[in-house]
Every structure is written in structure tokens, then in C-alpha cells.
N, C-alpha and C positions, 0 to 999 in steps of 0.2 A: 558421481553425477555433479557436473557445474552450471553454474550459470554465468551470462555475460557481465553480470553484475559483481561476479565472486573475482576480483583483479586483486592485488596485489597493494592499491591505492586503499583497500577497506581500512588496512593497517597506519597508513598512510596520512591521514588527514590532518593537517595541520591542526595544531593546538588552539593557536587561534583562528582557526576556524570552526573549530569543534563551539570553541568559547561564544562566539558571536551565533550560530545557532543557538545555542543556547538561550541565548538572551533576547534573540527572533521570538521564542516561544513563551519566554518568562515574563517580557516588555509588558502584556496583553495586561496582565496578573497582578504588576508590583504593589499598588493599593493594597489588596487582599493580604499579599504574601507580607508587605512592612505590620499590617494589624496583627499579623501574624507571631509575627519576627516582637512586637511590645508586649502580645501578652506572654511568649515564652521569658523577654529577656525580666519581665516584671515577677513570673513565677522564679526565675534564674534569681532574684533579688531577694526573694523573702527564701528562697533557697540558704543564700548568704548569710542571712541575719541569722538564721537558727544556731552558728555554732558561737557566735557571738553572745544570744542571748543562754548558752549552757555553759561558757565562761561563765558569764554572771550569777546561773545557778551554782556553780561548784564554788564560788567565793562566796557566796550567802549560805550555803551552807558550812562553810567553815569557819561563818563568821557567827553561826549560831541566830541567821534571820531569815522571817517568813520567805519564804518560796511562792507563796499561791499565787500572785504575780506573774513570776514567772514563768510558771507554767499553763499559765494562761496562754501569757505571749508565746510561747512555743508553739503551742498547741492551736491558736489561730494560725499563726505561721504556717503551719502543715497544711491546714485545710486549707486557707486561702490559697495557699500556693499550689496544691492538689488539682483546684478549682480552675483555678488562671490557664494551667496550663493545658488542663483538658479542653478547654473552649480553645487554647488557640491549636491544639493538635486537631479539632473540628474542622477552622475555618483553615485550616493547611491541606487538610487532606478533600475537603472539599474544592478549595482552588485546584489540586493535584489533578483532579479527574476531570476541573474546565479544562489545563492542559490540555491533559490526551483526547478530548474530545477536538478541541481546535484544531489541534495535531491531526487527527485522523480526515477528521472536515477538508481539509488544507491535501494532504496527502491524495484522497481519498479524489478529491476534483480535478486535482494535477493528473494522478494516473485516467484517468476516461479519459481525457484532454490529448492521452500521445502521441507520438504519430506511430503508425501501421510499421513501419521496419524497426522500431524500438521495441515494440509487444512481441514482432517475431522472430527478435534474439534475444528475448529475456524468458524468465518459467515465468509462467502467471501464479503458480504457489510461492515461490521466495517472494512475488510482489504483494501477495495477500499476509504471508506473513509479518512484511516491512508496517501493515496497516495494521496487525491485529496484536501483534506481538512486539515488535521494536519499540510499538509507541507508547504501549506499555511502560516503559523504564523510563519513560519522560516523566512519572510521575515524583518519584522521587528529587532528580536532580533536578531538577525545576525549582520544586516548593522547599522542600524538606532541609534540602542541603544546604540552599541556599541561607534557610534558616540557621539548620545546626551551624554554619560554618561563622555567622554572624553571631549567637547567642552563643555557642561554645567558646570560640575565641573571646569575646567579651568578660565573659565570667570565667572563662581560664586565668585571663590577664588579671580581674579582678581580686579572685583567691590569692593569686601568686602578689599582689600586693599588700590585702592585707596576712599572708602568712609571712609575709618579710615586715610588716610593722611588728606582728607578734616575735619571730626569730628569726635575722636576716642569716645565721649560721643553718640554723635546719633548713632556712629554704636554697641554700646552696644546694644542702647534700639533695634535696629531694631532684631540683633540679639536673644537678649532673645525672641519679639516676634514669629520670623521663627522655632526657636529651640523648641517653646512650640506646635504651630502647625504642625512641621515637624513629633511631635512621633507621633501626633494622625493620621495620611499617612501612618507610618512605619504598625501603625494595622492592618489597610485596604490591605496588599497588600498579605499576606496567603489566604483574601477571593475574592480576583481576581484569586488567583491560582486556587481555588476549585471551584470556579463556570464555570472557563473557561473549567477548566476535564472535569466537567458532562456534558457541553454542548456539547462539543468535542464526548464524549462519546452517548450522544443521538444523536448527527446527524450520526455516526455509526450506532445506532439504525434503524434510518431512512431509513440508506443506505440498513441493513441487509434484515428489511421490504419489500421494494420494492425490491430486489432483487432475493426474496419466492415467491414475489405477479407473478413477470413477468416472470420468469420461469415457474411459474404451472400458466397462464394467463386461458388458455380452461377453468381448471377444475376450477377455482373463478369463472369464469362465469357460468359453468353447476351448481354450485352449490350455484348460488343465493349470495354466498360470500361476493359481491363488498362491498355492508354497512360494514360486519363487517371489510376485512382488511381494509377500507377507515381508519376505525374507531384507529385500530392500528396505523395506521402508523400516525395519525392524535396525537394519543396522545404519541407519540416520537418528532411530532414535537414539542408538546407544553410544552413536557418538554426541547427539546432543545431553546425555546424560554423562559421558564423561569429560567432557569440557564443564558441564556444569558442577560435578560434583571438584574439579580441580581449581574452579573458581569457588566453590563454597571454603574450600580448602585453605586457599591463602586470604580469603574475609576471615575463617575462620582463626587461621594463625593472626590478624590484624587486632582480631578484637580481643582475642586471649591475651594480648600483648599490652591489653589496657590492665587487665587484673594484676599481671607479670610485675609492671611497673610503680602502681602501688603497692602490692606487698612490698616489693623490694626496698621502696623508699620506706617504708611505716618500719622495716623490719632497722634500718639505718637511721631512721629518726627516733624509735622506740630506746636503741641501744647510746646513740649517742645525744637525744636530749635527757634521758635519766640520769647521764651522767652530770648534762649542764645543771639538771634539779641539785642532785647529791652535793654538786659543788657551789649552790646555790645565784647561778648563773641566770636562773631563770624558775619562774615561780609553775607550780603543778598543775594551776590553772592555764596557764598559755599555753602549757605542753601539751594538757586533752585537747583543749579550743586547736592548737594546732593539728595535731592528728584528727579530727571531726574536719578541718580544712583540707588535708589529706584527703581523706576521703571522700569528700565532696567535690576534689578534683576527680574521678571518677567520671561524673558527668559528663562535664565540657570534655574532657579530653575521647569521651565516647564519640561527641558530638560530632569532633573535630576528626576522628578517625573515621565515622558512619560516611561524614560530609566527603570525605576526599573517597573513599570506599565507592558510595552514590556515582562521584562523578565518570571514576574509572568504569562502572558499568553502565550508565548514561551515556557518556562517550562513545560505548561503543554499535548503542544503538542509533544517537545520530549520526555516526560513519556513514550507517548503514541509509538513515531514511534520506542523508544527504546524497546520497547517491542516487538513490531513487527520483529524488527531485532533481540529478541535474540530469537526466533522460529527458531528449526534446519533445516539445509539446506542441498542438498545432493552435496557435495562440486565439483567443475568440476575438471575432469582427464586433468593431461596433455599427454597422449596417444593419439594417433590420430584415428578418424573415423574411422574400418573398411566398407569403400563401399559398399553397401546393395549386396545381389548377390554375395560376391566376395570369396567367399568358398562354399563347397559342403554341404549338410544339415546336420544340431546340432542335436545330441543325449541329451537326458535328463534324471537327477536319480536324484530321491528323494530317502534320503539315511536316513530311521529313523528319516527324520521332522517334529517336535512339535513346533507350532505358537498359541499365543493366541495377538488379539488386542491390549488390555493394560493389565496390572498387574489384576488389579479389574475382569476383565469379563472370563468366562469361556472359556477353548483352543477351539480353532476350529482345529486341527490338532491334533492327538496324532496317535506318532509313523509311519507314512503316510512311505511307500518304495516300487516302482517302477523302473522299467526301459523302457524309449522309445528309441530306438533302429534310428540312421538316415536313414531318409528316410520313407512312409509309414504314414499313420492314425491311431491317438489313440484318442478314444474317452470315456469321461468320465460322467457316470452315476451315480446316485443316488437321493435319496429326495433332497428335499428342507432343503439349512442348512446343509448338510453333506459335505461342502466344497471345493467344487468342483470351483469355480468361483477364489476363493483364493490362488488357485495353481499358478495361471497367475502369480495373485500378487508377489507372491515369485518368479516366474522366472525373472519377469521384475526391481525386488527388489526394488517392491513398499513398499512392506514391507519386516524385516529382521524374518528369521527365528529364533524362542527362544532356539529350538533346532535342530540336526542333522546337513544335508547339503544338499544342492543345486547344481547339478554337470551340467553343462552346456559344451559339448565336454571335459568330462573328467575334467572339473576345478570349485573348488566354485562359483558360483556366486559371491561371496562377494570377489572376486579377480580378475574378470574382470573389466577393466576400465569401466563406467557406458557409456559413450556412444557408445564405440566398444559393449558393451553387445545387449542395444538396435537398433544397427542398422543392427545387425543381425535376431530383431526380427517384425515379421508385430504381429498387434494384432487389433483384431476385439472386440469391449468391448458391452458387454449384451446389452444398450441401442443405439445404435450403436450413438454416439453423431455426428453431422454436425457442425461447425463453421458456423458465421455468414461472409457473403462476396458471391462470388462468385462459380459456381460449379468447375471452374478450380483450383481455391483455393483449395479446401477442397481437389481434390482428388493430387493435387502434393505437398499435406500439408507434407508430410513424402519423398517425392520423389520432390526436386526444380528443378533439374535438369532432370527430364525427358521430352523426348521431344515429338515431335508430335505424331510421327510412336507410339513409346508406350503407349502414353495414347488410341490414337485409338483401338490397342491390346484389352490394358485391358476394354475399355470402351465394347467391341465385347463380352470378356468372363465375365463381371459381367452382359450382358444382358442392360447395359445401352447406348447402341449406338441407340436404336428407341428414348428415350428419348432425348435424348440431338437434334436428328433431328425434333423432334415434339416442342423444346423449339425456341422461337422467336429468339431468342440473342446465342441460344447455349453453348457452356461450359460460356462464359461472363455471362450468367444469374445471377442472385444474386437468392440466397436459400434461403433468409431471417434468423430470428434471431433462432438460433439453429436449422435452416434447416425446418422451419417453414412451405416455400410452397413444399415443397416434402410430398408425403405420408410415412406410416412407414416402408414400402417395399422399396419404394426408397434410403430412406434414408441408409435401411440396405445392399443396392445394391452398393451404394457410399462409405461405411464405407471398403465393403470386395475389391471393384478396389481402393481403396487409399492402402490398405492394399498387395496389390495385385504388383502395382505397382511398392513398393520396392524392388519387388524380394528377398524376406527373406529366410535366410536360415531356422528359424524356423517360423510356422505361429501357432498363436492362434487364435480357433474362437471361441466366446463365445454367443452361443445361437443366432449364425448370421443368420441362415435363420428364425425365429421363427412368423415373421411378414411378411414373402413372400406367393404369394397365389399360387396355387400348381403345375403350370408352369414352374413359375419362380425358386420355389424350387427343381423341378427335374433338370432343365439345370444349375442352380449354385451347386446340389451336382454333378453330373457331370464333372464341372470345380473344383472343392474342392478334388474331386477323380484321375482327370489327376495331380494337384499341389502338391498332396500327391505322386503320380511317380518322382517327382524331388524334393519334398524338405520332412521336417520334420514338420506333421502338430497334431494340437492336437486342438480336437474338445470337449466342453461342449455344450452337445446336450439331448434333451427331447424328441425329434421326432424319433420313430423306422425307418423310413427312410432312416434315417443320420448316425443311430448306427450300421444298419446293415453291411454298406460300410468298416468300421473300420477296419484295420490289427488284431489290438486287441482291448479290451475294458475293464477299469477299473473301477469298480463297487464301489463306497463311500459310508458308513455309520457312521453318529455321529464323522464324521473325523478320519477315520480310510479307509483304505483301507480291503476291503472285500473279493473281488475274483478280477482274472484274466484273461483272456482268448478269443475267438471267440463268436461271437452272440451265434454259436449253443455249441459252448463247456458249455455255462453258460446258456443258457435256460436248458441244462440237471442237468448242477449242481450245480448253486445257487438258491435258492428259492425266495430271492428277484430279484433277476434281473428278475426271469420268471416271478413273478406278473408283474413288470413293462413290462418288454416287452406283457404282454396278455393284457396290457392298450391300445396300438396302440399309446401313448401319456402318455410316463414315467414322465412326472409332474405330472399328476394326480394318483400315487402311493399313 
């Protein structure tokens, strides 16, 4: 299972580009992170002093003088330095998590913002994942690395000065050996990068999985399913666990490489400063003080392997989130709302509009030209696939016309600011979707601001005020996950009073009564026929019922506009419209 997102370019991301994101998300932070960066390199300091001041112990003691001194100083040393460093590991790791919040803030507004043919060739779970998970890894290489790679390097370089004041010969040998096992770390750190992607990319997997599975939950169950997606999603994780245990693998060979390398050196400076002692080359003091130097390179050189470690798994989650951001967006107006309600009802022309999906798939639109007039019901017929559902689309400029135009009160759509366009319009969508939360939620979901008296209203005219009095809890009920404890009638009852609600100047209904049982769909066409007296509404309807009521009615074939006219003008003179209307139930044409 892939996604549009999963290309070839994941691998691909320039270096510096990787780097300049990076520093997009770090910029915010630097104050914090440099406070950071003084008290680790200040604990890194009295780090230093310690093997300095057990030189001086081991010469007072061979000189037969007090120590209590000295281990005083040591031993402040420790704590202090203990102390320094713990606070600045606080304010590092607290910066870490401003990150990823930023991160996800940032992330999180871009994606709602997309446009409509972006969402429907991407998984919405590898996009959930890029927010919950990728941004994740920002924590580290942000704060952390950026630190280690500043105080390790510092106090690397530090050490390695003064163990060359103490023996510029031992810090040869130490050196050659660090330098020999440092390139073989430099290998390992391409396949930390690459194993950290896949993995990355299979818990997207993961995500996209379960996110098919719990959406269609009924029909895996009606359909015996559970074994096989168990089975999916079971082996996304196992590839997200074996990518990951292959990158724990080469961090693992990286940081073992740090142990590796001192021994090797202690074991080379142990054998050949004894020698410079015996030959008196060099005093027994400098030789411990150096090996305690030794081993306090340990540290930095951790730091400096963690840091470069960090980035390659960092890296490869901004691949990932940089991809997600470069998905177009439909950019926000600075025009202001107009107020639902706050004009008289929008006229609409399709003026010669030709639309196809993508380049590749064949048009759904050719040549399409109408006019709805404000005010009044237009309802739109034909097969299935003659494009009728898609008309919406273009008014709401889910998608962009390929060709003609779009006239919305006399103006392109593609010149209206997008939120003044939309909040002119209610729209009822085929499936009639419910949110998860509450039933007051879902129906002031387009309307925040309405208050009590009107939800009452509209609760009266979509027929849903016996419900809400039969519900324990009332409009506070929770609907469950996409409206789960409502039937499909209800749901479609909630979709048209949310819709209702905002008092639109245009309204679209798409196949909105299609799931109501035949009560309920005589009193909402009803309400749909008074709403039609005050505003401008346009109906894609299958039911003769619904088609009959219509002002006019636009009859679709193969994406083309066919005829025009009255139910009885076009049972006399179109031949398709008359089969479908002698169906009683124009889907079944």
C-alpha cells in the first residue's frame, strides 16, 4: 500500500534543504537553546577542571601534603557541575517540546488549508501520521543536537589541547586511533537515515490502515474481514519494526564505537606512556591526569556522535513533513466574511465549463452552460457519472474549472474571496457526513453563533425536534464517531438543519433526502420548497418526488448538458428524461 506522498524524492531532499528547515523551526527557539548551549558548555568546564585538579592531588600526595583542599575542590566540582547541567538539560528539553508543538500548530493549519484534489490523492493516515509522529523527531535535532554538536565539539577540541600541553606524543597516538574509528561512524550514519524514512514511512502505513479499517468498521465486520485487515496492518507494523530495529542497529554499532575507541587509545597510551614514565620522559602524574583526559573525552565525542546520529534521524522526518507542506493549499483571503443570510439569494451560470480531475483521466464536464436565475429550485437529473454531484464542486471551488466559467451573482467564482464565497453557501454533501462530538456541535458546526430560538426553528423544520426530545441528554448527546449512533435518516436530517441554519443565500442539496423513509421525505421536501420561496436552491435529486417541485430541471448526460425545462416540458420532449421519470426512481435509468 502507497501513497502519493511515498515518491522517490522522500530519499531525495537536498541537504541543504533539509538544513534550512531545520533552522525554519530552530530560529523561533535560539535564546532558549544558546541558555542552553552556556549552562551545558559551563558544566562541560568544571567537567575539565576535575582531572586537573587530581593531577594536583596525586603530586601532594607524593609530596607528603594535605589533600583536604583538594578534595574539596573536586568534589564541589562534581556537584556543581552535576547541578549546571541538569538545569540546562530542563530548559533543552523543554525548548524541544516548544518545537514540536510549533511544528504541529504550523503543520496541523497547512493541512485543513488543502486543496480538495490534494486530500484525494493523498491517505489521510500517513497525513496524520506526518503530525503525530515525524514531528516527533524534531525534538531532538532542533534542541539537543544542536547543542551537543556545539558543547561536544568545544570541549573535544578543549581536552585535545590540553592533553597535548600535558603529552603532545600520547595525544598523537590517541588521535590516530579516534581518527581511524571515527570514518568507520561517518558510514553508518546514510543508513540511519534510510532506515529511519522507512520506518517513518511504514508507521504512516499503519496509520493509513487503520484509518480504512475504522471508517468502513460495519462492513469488515459483515464481511468476515477482521483476519485479513488484522493481517495488513500487522505486517506495516512489522515492517515499521524492522526498519526500525535496523536503524537501532547501525546508532547501535555508532555509539559502541565510542567505547571501541577509547579503550583502544587507553590501551596504546597505557602501554606506551609507561614506557615514557620508566624512561622518565614524563612524570606519573601527567600520565593519570592524561588518561582521566582520555576518558573524559568519552563525553564530547558521545555528543558529537548523538548530534550527527540526531540529525540523520531528524532529517528524515523533515523529508517527510517537507513534503507534506509543499501539497498546495487554498491560500486564506484577507476580505472579510460576508454573514450567512446577509444578501438576497445568488444566481448561478455555468458559462461553457469544461473540467476534467487530473490531466491523465477523462473530462467529466464538456462544454456544460446554464443559467439559475435567484430565487426558486433547480434540480439536476441524469445517469450516474453524467456529473451532476461535480457541479457543487466547482461552485464551492473545490475544484478549478479547466475551462469556461463559473458566475456566481454575476462574478467568476475564481474572484470571489473563498470565504465570503462559502459563507454564502449551505451545502448538503451526498453522504451527508456528521462529525464526531456532540449533536449541538455538528448542527452550529457552520453557524457558531447561532442561538437558541434558531436552532429550535430549524430543529421544528428539519423534523428533528421529536428527536432531540426522545434523546436523554438532548442537543449534549454525543453522535458518536462520524455520527455512528444516529440512523441514516437522521443523520441526513442533521446534515440539511446544519445547512439550514446558516441561512444561505444559495443552498445545495445533494441526494439529501435519499435515506429519509416517506414521512419524513414529504415534510422536508416541503421545507426545501418554502426555502426555495427565499433563497436560491439547487437540488441533485434521483427521486421523482423531489424533481417534480423544481422551477426548472437540468437534465446531464456524459457531462454535457442535454435539455432544459419543466418536469412536463421534458417528459414531452426529451426522451431520456421521460424513461427516467417512468422509473418513479431516476437512478435506476
Amino acid at each position: 500500500m502507497t501513497t502519493a506522498l511515498e515518491t522517490p524524492a522522500a530519499s531525495g531532499v537536498p541537504t541543504r534543504q533539509v538544513w534550512r528547515a531545520l533552522y525554519t523551526h530552530f530560529r523561533p527557539h535560539r535564546a532558549a537553546v544558546a541558555f542552553g548551549a552556556v549552562l551545558a558548555l559551563i558544566g562541560a568546564a568544571s567537567g575539565l577542571a576535575q582531572p586537573l585538579a587530581a593531577k594536583a592531588l596525586v603530586d601532594r600526595l607524593g609530596h607528603d601534603e594535605p589533600i583536604a583542599s583538594i578534595l574539596l575542590v573536586l568534589t564541589a566540582l562534581v556537584v556543581f557541575g552535576t547541578a549546571v547541567e541538569a538545569l540546562g538539560s530542563y530548559v533543552l528539553e523543554r525548548t524541544a517540546e516548544s518545537v514540536v508543538l510549533a511544528a504541529r500548530r504550523s503543520l496541523i493549519g497547512r493541512l485543513l488549508r488543502l486543496r480538495l484534489p490534494e486530500v484525494e490523492k493523498t491517505q489521510p493516515g500517513d497525513l496524520m501520521s506526518r503530525i503525530t509522529s515525524d514531528t516527533t523527531l524534531l525534538r531532538a535535532v532542533t534542541t539537543q543536537s544542536v547543542v551537543s554538536a556545539a558543547t561536544g565539539g568545544l570541549s573535544f577540541v578543549a581536552t585535545l589541547v590540553l592533553m597535548g600541553f600535558m603529552d603532545p606524543v600520547l595525544l598523537g597516538v590517541t588521535v590516530g586511533v579516534i581518527v581511524l574509528i571515527g570514518g568507520a561512524v561517518a558510514v553508518l550514519m546514510p543508513r540511519i537515515a534510510a532506515a529511519t524514512r522507512r520506518s517513518q514511512e511504514a508507521v504512516g502505513r499503519i496509520s493509513t490502515v487503520l484509518e480504512r479499517a475504522f471508517g468502513a468498521f460495519r462492513t469488515i465486520k459483515a464481511s468476515g474481514a477482521e483476519a485479513r485487515e488484522t493481517a495488513v496492518v500487522d505486517e506495516a507494523a512489522r515492517d515499521a519494526w524492522r526498519h526500525g530495529v535496523k536503524s537501532a542497529k547501525w546508532q547501535s554499532l555508532a555509539g559502541s564505537s565510542i567505547g571501541l575507541a577509547v579503550q583502544v587509545s587507553f590501551l596504546a597510551v597505557l602501554g606506551i606512556g609507561g614506557a615514557r614514565v620508566a624512561s622518565g620522559a614524563t612524570s606519573i602524574s601527567s600520565l593519570i591526569a592524561f588518561l582521566l583526559f582520555l576518558f573524559y573525552l568519552i563525553e564530547p565525542i558521545s555528543k558529537l556522535v548523538e548530534a550527527a546520529t540526531q540529525f540523520q534521524v531528524g532529517s528524515a522526518a523533515v523529508a517527510r513533513i517537507l513534503e507534506a507542506e509543499a501539497l498546495e493549499v487554498e491560500e486564506p483571503d484577507a476580505g472579510a466574511t460576508v454573514p450567512a443570510g446577509g444578501a438576497g439569494p445568488a444566481s448561478v451560470v455555468f458559462d461553457d465549463v469544461s473540467f476534467r480531475y487530473r490531466d491523465e483521466l477523462p473530462a467529466v464536464h464538456r462544454g456544460v452552460s446554464f443559467e439559475v436565475p435567484g430565487r426558486g429550485m433547480t434540480a439536476f437529473v441524469g445517469p450516474s457519472g453524467a456529473g451532476k454531484t461535480t457541479l457543487f464542486g466547482l461552485i464551492e471551488r473545490f475544484y478549478e474549472a479547466t475551462g469556461g466559467r463559473v458566475l456566481v451573482d454575476g462574478r467568476d467564482v475564481r474572484e470571489w474571496p473563498l470565504a465570503e464565497l462559502r459563507a454564502s453557501i449551505g451545502y448538503v454533501e451526498q453522504d451527508a457526513p456528521v462529525l464526531s462530538g456532540t449533536l449541538r456541535e455538528n448542527l452550529t458546526f457552520a453557524a457558531p453563533d447561532a442561538d437558541e430560538e434558531e436552532i429550535r426553528r430549524v430543529l421544528v423544520r428539519a423534523r428533528l425536534d421529536a428527536l432531540v426530545e426522545r434523546l436523554p441528554e438532548g442537543l449534549e448527546t454525543v453522535v458518536g464517531h462520524r455520527g455512528s449512533k444516529l440512523s441514516g435518516g437522521e443523520r441526513q436530517r442533521v446534515a440539511i438543519a446544519r445547512a439550514l441554519l446558516r441561512r444561505p443565500r444559495l443552498l445545495l442539496l445533494d441526494e439529501a433526502t435519499s435515506q429519509l423513509d416517506a414521512v419524513n421525505e414529504l415534510a422536508l421536501r416541503d421545507v426545501v420548497a418554502e426555502v426555495a420561496r427565499e433563497t436560491t436552491v439547487l437540488v441533485v435529486a434521483h427521486r421523482l418526488s423531489t424533481v417534480t417541485l423544481a422551477d426548472r430541471i437540468v437534465v446531464m448526460e456524459a457531462g454535457r448538458v442535454r435539455a432544459v425545462g419543466t418536469h412536463a416540458e421534458l417528459v414531452e420532449g426529451d426522451e431520456l428524461y421521460g424513461e427516467l421519470a417512468a422509473t418513479q426512481f431516476l437512478a435506476t435509468a
